[in-house]
N, C-alpha and C positions, 0 to 999 in steps of 0.2 A: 504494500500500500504506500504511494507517495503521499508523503506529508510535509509536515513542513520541517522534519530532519533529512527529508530525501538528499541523498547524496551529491549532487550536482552543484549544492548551495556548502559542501563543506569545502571545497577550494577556496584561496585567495583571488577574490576577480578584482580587486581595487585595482589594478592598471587597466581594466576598460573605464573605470569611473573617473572624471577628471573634477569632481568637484575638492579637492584632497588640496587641488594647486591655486586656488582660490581663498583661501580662507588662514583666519589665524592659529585655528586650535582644530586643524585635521585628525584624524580618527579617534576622536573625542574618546576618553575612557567615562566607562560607566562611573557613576558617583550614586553617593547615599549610603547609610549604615542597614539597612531593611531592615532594623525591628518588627517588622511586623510582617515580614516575608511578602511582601508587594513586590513587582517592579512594574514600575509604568513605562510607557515605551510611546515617548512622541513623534513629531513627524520629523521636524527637523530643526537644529541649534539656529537661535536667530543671532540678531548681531552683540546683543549684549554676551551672551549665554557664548558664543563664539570669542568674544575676546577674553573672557575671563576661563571659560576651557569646563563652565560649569549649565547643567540642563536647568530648563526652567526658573531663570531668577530674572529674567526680562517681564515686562508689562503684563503679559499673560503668564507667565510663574508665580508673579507676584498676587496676581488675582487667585489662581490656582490658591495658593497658599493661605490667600485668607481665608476662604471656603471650606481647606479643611482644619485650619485651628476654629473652626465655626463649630466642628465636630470634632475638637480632641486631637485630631492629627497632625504631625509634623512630618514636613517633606521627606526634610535629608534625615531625619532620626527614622520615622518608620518605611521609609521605600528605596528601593535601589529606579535606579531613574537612567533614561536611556532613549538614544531615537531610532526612528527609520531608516532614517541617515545621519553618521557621523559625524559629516561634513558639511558647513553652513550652503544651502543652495542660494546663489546670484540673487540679490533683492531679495532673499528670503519667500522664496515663489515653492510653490512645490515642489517635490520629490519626484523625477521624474521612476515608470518601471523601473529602468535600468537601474538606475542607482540605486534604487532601492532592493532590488535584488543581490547588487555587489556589496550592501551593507548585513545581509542576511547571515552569512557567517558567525558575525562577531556577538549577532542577536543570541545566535542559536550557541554560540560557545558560552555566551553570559546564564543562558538559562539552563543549560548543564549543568552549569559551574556552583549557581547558586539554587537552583532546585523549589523555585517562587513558588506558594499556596496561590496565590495570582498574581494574574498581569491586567494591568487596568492598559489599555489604549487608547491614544488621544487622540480623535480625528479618523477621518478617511483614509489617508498614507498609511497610519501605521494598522489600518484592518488590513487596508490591502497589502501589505507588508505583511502581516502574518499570516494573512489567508492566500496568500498569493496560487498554490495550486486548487481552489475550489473554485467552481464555475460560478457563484451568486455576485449578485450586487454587493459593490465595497460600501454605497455610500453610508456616511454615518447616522441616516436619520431609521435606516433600517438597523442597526445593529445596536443602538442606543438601551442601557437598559436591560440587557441580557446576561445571563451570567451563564456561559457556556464551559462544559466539561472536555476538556482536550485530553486525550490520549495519550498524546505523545509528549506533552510537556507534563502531565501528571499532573493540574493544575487548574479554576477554573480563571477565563476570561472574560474580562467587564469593560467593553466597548464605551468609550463614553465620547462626547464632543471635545474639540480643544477649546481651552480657554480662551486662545489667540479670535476662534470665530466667534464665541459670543462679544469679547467685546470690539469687538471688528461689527457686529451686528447692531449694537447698540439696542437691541429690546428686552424690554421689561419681564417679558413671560418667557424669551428663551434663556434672561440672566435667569431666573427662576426653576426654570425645567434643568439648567445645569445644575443647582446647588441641589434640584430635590433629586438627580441622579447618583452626583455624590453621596449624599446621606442615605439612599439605595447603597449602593457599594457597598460602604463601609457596614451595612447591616449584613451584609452577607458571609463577612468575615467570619462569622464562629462557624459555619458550614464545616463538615466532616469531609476530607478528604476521599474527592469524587470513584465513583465507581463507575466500570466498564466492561458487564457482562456479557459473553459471548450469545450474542442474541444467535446468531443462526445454530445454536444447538437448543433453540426453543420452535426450530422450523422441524415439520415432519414430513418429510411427501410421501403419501398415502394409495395402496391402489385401490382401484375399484372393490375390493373387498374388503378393504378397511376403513373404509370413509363411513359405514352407518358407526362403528365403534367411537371412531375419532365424535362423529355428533355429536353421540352418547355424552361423550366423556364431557365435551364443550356445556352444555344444554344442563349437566347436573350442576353445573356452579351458578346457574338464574344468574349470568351474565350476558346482556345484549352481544349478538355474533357479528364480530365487525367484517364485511366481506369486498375482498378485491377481487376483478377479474384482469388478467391479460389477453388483448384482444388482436385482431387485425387492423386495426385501425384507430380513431377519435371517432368519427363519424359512421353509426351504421348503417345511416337510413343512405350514405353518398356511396358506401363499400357494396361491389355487384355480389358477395358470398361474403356476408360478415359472419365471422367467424371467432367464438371466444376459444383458447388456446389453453389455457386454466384457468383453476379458481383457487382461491386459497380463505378460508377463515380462521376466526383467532377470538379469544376475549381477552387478549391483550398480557397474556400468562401463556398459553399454547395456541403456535399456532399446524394447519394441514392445508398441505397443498396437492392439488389432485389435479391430472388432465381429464378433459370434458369427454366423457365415454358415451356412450349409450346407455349404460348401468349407474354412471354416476349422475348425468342427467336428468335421469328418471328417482331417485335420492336426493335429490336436490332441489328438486323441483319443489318437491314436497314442504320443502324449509323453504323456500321463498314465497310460497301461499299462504303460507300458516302464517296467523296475524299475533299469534300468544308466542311466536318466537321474534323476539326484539334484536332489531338491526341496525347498525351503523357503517357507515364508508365513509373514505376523504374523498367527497364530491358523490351523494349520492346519486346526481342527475348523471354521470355517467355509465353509472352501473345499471341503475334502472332503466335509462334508453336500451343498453344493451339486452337487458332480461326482455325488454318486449319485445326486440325486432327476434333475438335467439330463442328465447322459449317460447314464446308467444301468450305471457302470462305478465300480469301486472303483480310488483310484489307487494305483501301486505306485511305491517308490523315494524316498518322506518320509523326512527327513536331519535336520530341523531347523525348528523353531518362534522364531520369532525373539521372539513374546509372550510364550511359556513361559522362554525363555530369561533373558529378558530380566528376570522374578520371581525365576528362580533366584539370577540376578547380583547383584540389589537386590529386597528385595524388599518394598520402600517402598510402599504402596495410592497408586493412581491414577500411577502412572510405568509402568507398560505400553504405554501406547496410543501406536499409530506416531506419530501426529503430537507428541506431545509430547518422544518421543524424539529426532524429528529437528528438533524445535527445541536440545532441551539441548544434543545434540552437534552438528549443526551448523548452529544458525543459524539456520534459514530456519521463519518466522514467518506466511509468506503463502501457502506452499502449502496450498490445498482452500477457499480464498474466491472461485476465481474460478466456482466451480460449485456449486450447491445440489443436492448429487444424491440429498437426500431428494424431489428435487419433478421429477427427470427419469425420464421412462415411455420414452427410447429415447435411441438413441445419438447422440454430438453430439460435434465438434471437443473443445471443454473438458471433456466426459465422461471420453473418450479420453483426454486428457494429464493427469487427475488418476489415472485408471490408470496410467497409464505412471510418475507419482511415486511414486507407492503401491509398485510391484515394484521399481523405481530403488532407495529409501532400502531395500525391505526388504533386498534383496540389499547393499546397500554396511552396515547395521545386521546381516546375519551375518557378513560380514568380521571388522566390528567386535569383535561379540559371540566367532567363534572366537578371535581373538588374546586377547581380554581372559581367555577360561575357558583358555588357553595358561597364563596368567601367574598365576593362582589354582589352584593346583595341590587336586585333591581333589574338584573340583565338578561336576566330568563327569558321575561318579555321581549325584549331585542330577538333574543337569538330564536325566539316562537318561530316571530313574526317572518325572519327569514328563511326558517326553516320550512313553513307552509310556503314561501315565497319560490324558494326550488321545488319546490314539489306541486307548483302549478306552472312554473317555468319550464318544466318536463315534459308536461300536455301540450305544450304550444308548440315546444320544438319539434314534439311527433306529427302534432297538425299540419305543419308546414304553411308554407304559403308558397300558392300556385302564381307561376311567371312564366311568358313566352321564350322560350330559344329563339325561334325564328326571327322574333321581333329584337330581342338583344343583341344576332349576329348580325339583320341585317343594320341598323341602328351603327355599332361598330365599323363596320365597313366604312359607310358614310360617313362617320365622324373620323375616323384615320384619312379619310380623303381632303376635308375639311381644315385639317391639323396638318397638313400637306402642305396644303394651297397656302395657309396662315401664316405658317413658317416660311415656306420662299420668299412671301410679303418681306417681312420683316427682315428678315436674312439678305433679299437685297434693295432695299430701303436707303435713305438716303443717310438716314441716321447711322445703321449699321457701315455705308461705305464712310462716313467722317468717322466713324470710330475709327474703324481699320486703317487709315490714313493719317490719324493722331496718336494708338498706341501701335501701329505695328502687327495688330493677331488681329482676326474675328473676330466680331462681338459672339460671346457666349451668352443666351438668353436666360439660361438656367444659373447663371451667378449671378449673386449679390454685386459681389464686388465691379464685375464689367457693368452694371446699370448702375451702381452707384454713379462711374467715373462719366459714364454717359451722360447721364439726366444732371448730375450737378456737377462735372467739370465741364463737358462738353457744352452743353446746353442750359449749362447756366443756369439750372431751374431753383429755385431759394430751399434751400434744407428746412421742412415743417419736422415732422416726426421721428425721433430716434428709436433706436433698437436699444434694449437692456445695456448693450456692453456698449452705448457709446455713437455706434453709426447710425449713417442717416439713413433711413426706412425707405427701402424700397416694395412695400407690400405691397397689397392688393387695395387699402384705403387710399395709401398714397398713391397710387397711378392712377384710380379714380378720381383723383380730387387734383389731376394736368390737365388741364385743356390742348392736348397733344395729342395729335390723332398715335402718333405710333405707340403712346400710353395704352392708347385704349383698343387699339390692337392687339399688344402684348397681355391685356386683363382678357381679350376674347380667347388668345391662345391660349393661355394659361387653363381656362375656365374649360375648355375642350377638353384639354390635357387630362385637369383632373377628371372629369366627367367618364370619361375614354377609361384609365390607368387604375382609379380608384372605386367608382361605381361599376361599371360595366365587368371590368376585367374581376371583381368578385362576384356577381351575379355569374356572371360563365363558369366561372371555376368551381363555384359551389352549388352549381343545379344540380340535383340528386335524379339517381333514375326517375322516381317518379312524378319529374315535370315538376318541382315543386325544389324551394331551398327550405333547410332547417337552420335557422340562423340559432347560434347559442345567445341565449341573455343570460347574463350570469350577475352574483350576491356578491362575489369573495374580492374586487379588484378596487371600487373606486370609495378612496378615506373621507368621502362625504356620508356613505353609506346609501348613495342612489346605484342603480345597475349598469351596465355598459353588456352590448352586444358584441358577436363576431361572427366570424365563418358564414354568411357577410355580415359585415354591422351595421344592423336595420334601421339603428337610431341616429346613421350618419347619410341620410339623405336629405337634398335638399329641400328647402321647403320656401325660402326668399328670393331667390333666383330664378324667376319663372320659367326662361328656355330649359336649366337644367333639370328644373322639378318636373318640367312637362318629360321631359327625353325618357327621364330613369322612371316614374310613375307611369307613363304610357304602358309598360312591360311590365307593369305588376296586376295582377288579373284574380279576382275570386274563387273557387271552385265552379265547375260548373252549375248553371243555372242559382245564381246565388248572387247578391251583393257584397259589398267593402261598407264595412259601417268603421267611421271612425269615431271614436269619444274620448272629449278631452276635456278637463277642468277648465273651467275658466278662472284666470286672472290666483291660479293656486297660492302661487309666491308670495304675493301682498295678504293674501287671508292668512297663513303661516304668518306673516311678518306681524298682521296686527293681533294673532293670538299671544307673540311672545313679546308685546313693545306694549301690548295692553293700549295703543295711542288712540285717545277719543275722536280725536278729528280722523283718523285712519279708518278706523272702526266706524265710524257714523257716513261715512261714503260708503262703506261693501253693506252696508244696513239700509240705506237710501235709495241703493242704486245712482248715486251722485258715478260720475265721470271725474276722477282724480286727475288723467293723466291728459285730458281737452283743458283742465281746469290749469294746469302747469304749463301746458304746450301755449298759452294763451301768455303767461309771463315769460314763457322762456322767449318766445318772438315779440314780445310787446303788442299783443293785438289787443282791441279792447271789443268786450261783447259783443257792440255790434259790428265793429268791424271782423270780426272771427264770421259772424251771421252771414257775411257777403263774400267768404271764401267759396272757390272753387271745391266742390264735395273730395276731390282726390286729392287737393294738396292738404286742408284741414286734418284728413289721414295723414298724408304723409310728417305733417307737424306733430302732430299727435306720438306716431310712432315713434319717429328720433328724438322727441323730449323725452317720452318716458324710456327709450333706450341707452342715451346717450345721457341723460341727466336722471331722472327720478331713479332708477336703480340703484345706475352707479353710486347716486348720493344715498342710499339704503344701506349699500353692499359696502361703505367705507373711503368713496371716491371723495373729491374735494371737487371745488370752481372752477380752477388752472386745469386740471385733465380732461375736463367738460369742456369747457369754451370754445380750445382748437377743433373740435369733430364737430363744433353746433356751428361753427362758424364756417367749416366745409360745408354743411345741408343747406346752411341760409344762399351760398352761393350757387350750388347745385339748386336750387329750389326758386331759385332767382326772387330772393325775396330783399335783394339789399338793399334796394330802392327804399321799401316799404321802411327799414331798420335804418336810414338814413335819414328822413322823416322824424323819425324819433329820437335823432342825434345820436345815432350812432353809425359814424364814417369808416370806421376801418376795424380791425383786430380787437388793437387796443384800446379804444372803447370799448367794444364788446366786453373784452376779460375785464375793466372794470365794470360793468355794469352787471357780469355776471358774479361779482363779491359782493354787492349790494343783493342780487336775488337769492342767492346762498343762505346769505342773511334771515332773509324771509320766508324762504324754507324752511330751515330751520325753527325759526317762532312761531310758525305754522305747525310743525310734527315736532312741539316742544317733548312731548312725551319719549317717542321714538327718540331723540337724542339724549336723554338722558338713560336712555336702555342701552345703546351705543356706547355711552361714556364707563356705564357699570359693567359690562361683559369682561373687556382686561382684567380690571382688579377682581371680580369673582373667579375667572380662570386662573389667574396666580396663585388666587388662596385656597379653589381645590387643587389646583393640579389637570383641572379637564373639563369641558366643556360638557353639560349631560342635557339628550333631545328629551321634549314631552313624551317620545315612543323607546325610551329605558336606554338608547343609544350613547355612548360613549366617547369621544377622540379626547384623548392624550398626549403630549409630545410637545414638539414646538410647534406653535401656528401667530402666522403674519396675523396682524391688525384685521385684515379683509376675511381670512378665513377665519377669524372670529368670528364675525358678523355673521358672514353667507353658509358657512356650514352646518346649522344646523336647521337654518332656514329652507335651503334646497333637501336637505334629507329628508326633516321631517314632509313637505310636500311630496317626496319621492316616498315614501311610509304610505301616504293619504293613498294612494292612488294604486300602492302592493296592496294593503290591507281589502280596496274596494276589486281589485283582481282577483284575488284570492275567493272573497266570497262569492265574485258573480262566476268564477270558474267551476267552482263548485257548485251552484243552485243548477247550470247549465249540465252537469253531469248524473247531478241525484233527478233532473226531472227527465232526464235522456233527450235534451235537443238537437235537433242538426246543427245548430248554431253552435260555432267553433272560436275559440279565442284564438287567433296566430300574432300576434306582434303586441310591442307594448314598446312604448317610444317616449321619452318622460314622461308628460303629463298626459297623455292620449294611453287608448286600448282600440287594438284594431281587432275585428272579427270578421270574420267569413259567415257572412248573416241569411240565412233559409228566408226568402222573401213571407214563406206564412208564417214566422216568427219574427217579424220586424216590430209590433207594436211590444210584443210580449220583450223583444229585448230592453227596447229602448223604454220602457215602464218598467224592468229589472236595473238597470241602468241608473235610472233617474232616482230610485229607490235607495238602492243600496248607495250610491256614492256621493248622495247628499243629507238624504235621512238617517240610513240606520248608522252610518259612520258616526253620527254624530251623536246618536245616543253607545256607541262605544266608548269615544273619548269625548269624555265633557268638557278637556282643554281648548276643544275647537267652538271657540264663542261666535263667530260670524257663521254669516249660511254659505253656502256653497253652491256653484252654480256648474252645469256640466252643458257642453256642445256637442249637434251630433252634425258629421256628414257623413252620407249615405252615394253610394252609386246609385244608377240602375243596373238590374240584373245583366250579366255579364261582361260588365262596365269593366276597363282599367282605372286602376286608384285615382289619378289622374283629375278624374271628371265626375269624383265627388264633390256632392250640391250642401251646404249647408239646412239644415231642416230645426225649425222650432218645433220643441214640447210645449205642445199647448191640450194635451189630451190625444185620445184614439182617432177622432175625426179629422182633427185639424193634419196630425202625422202623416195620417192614408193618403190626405186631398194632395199632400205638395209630395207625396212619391207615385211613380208610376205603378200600375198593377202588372204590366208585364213589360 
C-alpha cells in the first residue's frame, strides 16, 4: 500500500527544489519541546519566521499563539512545529507540488523520529503535503474539523485553517470558526491511541449454499442489513443488459459477499420484499433503481441512507462518498485499489471482497451516523425529510421523461452549421484582422485574455466590470452592454456554442433505450441543502433566453397522449424571507397581494404613479424584472448600492430610458450611484424590520457556531456575510417544495394514477399529466402545496401561492400556456379537451 512512507519520498530530492537558494534560514530544523506530543506542520516559513530560523512567530504565529494560551496551551513548550516547506517561498506565495514533495522527507524523518499522538495541519499545503498520494480534495474547508486515524504515522490528524488566512480574511465568524476548531482539537487530546482492525477479515464471500446461513446469522442480531451491489454500470435504465455482478450485506460487525446466481437471487429476493427486514445503503436510490430494472421488484423496509445522512450531519460538498468517509473516520486508505471494477465484466475473488467493504463500512458508518444524530438533538427531522426526499426522487428517475432523437439530431446539425457560419464571421472580421496585425497571432475567441487586449487595448472600449482577481470582465453582461456589432456577435456564438456542447450534447448522450432520459436529482451535493441534477441536468435549462428555451424545450415531449403540467410556487423566496425577518411591511404585501417589486421598480427608475400608468405594458415588465433582480434581492441577499447601480444603469440604457432619468437630473453614472445611496437609504427605512434581522444573523452564528433552518437543517463552518443571509432562505424554500413532492408523489401512487411526476427544477414540479386527471391534479396541487403545508409547519405565517402551465396533449414543453385556479370550470374552459 502506498502511503505517505512510500519509498520514492525517502531520497534526498532538494536539488530539484531551488527555493533553499532564496532565503535566509534554508532547510529550516524542526523547533518546539512537544510536551504534549503535537506536531503541527504548516505551509510554509514567512519572512519573519525565515530570518530568525524559527516557525510561527510572525503575524499569524503570533495570533496562532494567542488562541491557544486562550486554552492553556503553549507553542514551543507543548508542540514540535514544522512546514510543508522548509524553505521560505518568493513573496511568501504558496508551496508549489514540487516543493512540497522535495520537503516530504525530512517530514517523514521528523515523525519517525518523534512518534507524535498528533499532527494538527495548517492550511491547504500542508493537507496536500501529507495527503499527497490520495485522490480527494486538499482544500481546507473540506478537511477542517476532523480528526482522522493514520496508519502509518500511528497517530490521529486534525486538519485545521492557517492562521495566516483568517486574518488575511478579516471576518468575524471565520476568526470564530478558527478559535472554536482549536478548542475542538485540543478536546480531542485525551483520545486513546487509534486503532486499525483488519477489516477485510470481517468480509466472507459466500456461495450459493451458504448465503440462507450467513442471513441467518445477520437477521439474529435485529440489526438493519446495510446492502451494496456491484453493477454494470450507474445507469440501468441507459445499460442495453444491466447486469448486477454481486451483492454483499453487513450490519456493520459481519459482512457476505455472494455472486448473483439463480439460487441466490431467488434468496434474496425474499429479503428485499420483506418490509420487517430493515435496510440501509450509501445512496439508497442507487440500489433500489437497480432492484427494479434487475429483479423486477420494489424493495420494502428502507430505514436509512447513510449518503443522505451523512449531508445532513455535514454538509461540506465532496464529504459524502463512502470511501472518503471511511478514510476520515477510520483510517483505512487502501480499500478499492486492489480492484478496478470500472474494467470488471464478471465476478472475481477481489470483486467480491470490495463488496463485502462497501456493506462492512456502510453498516459500521450507520452505527456511527445513528449515535452521532443521538447527540444533535433536532436533526432527525432534516434527515426525514431527505430521506422521503430520495425515495421519491427514485420514482421520477424510473418515470423518465420522454424527448425526440430525431428532433435533437436534426436540431444539432443545424446548429453546428450555424456555429460554422458564426465563427468565419468573426474569424475574419475586421476586428479579428486588426488584432492579428497588432499582436502578431489570431485572435482566439475562446480566451479571456485575447478579448480583453481586443475590446480594451484595441478598441479602446472603457473597462466597466472586473473579475474577482482583478481583470476586466469580458462576460456575457459585458458584451451585452457594447454597442459593437462584433460584441454581439460573439454573445450569439457563444450562446450557440453552449446550446450545441452543453444542452444538446447531454440530451444525446443520455437518451436511454427507451426514448426517454432519466436524469439523477440528487440530496447529498449542494451546502444550501437545495438539490442539483445530472446525467442531464434538468435544472440547467434555459428559461430567459427565449431562442435557447425554444430550441432545447421544443425536444422535450410528454408521454404519449398526455400533457406537460408544470407547477411552480410563486414569488417562494420573499415568503421564506418574510417568515424568518418576521418584516410587517414585507408580510403585509404577500397578505394584500400588494406588488413589492412594480412598487421598487417605480423608485429605482424615478417614475411617479402616473407616469408608470402610461408605460408601454412590456417595458413596465421589463423594469419591474431588473429592479427586483438586480436590486431588491440582491439588497435581501446582502448586496449594497455600489454593486446595484452599475447593472441598473446598463438596463436604463439598454431600455433606453435615459432621457426619461435625465428629466429627473440624473445625466450620467455618477449621479445615478449617488442617487442610488439616497434610495438605499429608503429601503432600508422601509424593511426597517428585515434589517435589523440582517444585522442579528453574524452575531447569532458566532455564538452558536451555525446557522439552524425552520426545517431542523444545519451548516456549520465558515460562511461569507451573503451566505449568511441566503442560505437558509433558498433551503428552507427548497424544503417547501421537497416536502409538497413528496406528499403529492405519494397520494398519486396510493390512488394509482396515470399521472407521473418526472422532473423537479427548484421551485417548479413537472408531471406527465393523463388529460382525464388534469382537474384532479391540479386541485391535489393547489391542496397540498398551499394548504396542508401549512398546517405542517406553523412557521410559514404568509399564504402561499402556486402557478400552473399546462400543454396540450402531445404538446413539447415549449408551448406550455399558463392557466389560472379558479375552480373545475374555469380550468377545463382555458384547456383544450383534445
Amino acid at each position: 500500500m502506498r502511503g505517505f512512507f512510500s519509498k520514492e519520498t525517502l531520497n534526498d530530492p532538494c536539488r530539484v527544489c531551488e527555493l533553499k537558494n532564496g532565503c535566509k534560514s534554508p532547510k529550516m530544523e524542526l523547533t518546539g519541546y512537544g510536551e504534549k506530543q503535537i506536531l503541527v506542520i504548516g505551509e510554509g516559513p514567512g519572512e519573519q519566521e525565515d530570518r530568525t530560523g524559527v516557525q510561527l512567530i510572525g503575524p499569524a504565529g503570533q495570533f496562532f499563539r494567542e488562541v491557544l494560551a486562550e486554552n492553556g496551551m503553549e507553542l514551543d513548550r507543548d508542540f514540535w512545529k514544522t512546514n510543508a516547506v522548509n524553505c521560505r517561498p518568493p513573496e511568501n506565495r504558496a508551496p508549489s507540488k514540487k516543493e512540497m514533495k522535495a520537503c516530504r522527507p525530512r517530514i517523514l524523518s521528523s515523525i519517525r523520529k518523534l512518534k507524535p499522538k498528533f499532527i494538527w495541519l495548517l492550511g491547504g499545503s500542508a493537507v496536500e503535503s501529507f495527503y499527497m498520494d490520495l485522490q480527494f480534495d486538499c482544500s481546507i474547508s473540506l478537511w477542517r474539523k476532523r480528526c482522522i486515524p493514520d496508519y502509518e504515522c500511528q497517530a490521529y490528524v486534525i486538519p485545521l485553517y492557517h492562521p495566516a488566512y483568517v486574518l488575511h480574511n478579516r471576518e468575524a465568524s471565520l476568526e470564530q470558526v478558527f478559535r472554536d476548531d482549536v478548542k475542538w482539537a485540543i478536546s480531542c487530546l485525551p483520545r486513546s491511541k487509534p486503532s486499525f482492525p483488519d477489516y477485510r477479515k470481517q468480509v466472507r464471500i459466500v456461495s450459493d449454499d451458504e448465503l440462507s446461513a450467513a442471513l441467518e446469522n445477520l437477521l439474529s442480531r435485529k440489526l438493519p442489513l446495510s446492502i451494496d451491489y456491484e453493477t454494470s454500470g450507474l445507469n440501468p435504465y441507459k445499460i442495453p443488459d444491466p447486469t448486477i455482478f454481486t451483492i454483499a450485506i453487513s450490519d456493520g460487525v459481519d459482512s457476505y459477499s455472494f455472486a448473483l446466481t439463480e439460487k441466490t437471487r431467488a434468496i434474496f429476493e425474499k429479503v428485499l420484499v420483506d418490509k420487517n427486514v430493515h435496510k440501509v445503503a450509501h445512496n439508497v436510490k442507487f440500489e433500489e433503481k437497480w432492484t427494479r430494472v434487475v429483479f423486477g421488484v420494489k424493495t420494502k423496509g428502507w430505514v436509512w441512507d447513510t449518503m443522505i445522512a451523512q449531508h445532513v450531519l455535514d454538509g461540506r460538498s465532496k464529504s459524502t462518498g463512502l470511501k472518503f468517509q471511511v478514510f476520515v473516520r477510520y483510517g483505512e486508505k487502501g480499500y478499492g485499489k486492489e480492484v478496478d471494477v470500472s474494467k470488471l465484466t464478471m465476478t472475481s475473488p477481489a470483486l467480491l471482497l470490495y463488496n463485502g467493504l462497501d456493506a462492512l463500512f456502510t453498516g459500521k458508518l450507520y452505527l456511527d451516523q445513528k449515535a452521532e444524530f443521538g447527540r444533535l438533538k433536532g436533526l432527525s427531522t432534516a434527515n426525514q425529510l431527505f430521506f422521503d426526499g430520495t425515495a421519491a426522487f427514485c420514482d421520477l428517475e424510473e418515470n423518465g421523461i420522454s424527448i425526440s432523437k430525431e428532433y435533437f439530431e436534426k436540431q444539432d446539425l443545424r446548429l453546428e452549421k450555424r456555429i460554422e457560419r458564426m465563427k468565419s464571421k468573426l474569424d475574419n472580421g475586421v476586428e479579428a484582422s486588426d488584432f492579428k496585425r497588432t499582436f502578431g497571432k489570431p485572435l482566439d475567441l475562446g480566451s479571456p485574455k485575447d478579448l480583453r487586449s481586443l475590446f480594451f487595448n484595441l478598441l479602446k472600449v472603457p473597462v466597466g466590470k472586473k473579475t474577482t482577481v482583478g481583470f476586466a470582465s469580458v462576460d456575457q453582461e459585458v458584451l451585452e452592454s457594447l454597442s459593437i456589432p462584433f460584441a454581439m456577435d460573439l454573445v450569439k456564438y457563444r450562446k450557440l456554442l453552449k446550446i450545441r456542447n452543453t444542452y444538446f450534447g447531454q440530451f444525446i448522450r443520455e437518451l436511454c433505450p427507451d426514448g426517454k432520459i432519466h436524469p439523477s436529482f440528487n440530496l447529498n451535493l449542494v451546502k444550501t441543502y437545495r438539490s442539483s441534477s445530472d446525467s442531464p441536468n434538468f435544472q440547467n435549462i434555459p428559461v430567459r433566453d427565449e431562442e435557447s428555451k425554444k430550441i432545447i424545450r421544443s425536444g422535450i415531449f410528454p408521454s404519449q397522449g398526455n400533457r406537460l403540467l408544470e407547477v411552480d410556487y410563486g414569488s417562494l423566496e420573499v415568503r421564506i424571507m418574510a417568515c424568518y425577518t418576521k418584516d410587517p411591511v414585507l408580510i403585509d404585501y404577500l397578505v394584500s397581494g400588494g406588488d413589492m417589486h412594480r412598487d421598487e421598480a417605480k423608485h429605482t427608475f424615478l417614475f411617479l404613479d402616473e407616469e408608470w400608468d402610461q408605460l408601454d405594458k412590456s417595458l413596465a415588465k421589463d423594469l419591474r424584472f431588473y429592479s427586483k433582480n438586480m436590486k431588491v434581492f440582491p439588497y435581501f441577499y446582502g448586496s449594497y448600492y455600489k454593486s446595484c447601480a452599475w447593472d441598473l444603469w446598463g438596463v436604463s440604457g439598454e431600455l433606453k430610458i435615459r432621457n426619461h432619468l435625465r428629466g429627473k437630473r440624473i445625466r450620467d453614472y455618477d449621479d445615478f450611484l449617488e442617487y442610488m445611496i439616497e434610495d438605499e437609504k429608503r429601503f432600508w427605512t422601509k424593511f426597517r424590520v428585515f434589517r435589523e434581522w440582517q444585522n442579528g444573523v453574524e452575531e447569532s452564528y458566532i455564538s452558536r457556531g451555525y446557522i439552524e433552518y425552520f426545517t431542523g437543517f444545519r451548516v456549520g463552518g465558515f460562511l461569507s456575510h451573503n451566505e449568511l443571509l441566503n442560505y437558509r432562505i433558498q433551503g428552507t424554500a427548497f424544503h417547501c417544495l421537497l416536502w409538497s413532492l413528496i406528499k403529492l408523489n405519494n397520494r398519486i401512487k396510493k390512488e394509482r394514477l396515470r399521472t407521473k411526476i418526472i422532473g423537479q427544477i427548484h421551485d417548479s414540479i413537472v408531471f406527465d399529466l393523463h388529460p382525464d386527471e388534469t382537474y384532479l391534479i391540479l386541485q391535489l396541487c393547489q391542496e397540498v402545496m398551499t394548504e396542508d403545508i401549512r398546517k405542517e409547519w406553523d412557521w410559514i405565517i404568509v399564504p402561499l401561492e402556486v402557478e400552473f402551465e399546462v400543454t396540450e396533449i402531445d404538446q413539447p414543453w415549449y408551448y406550455k400556456k399558463e392557466v389560472k385556479w379558479d375552480g373545475p370550470s374555469a380550468i377545463t374552459s382555458k384547456i383544450s379537451a383534445n
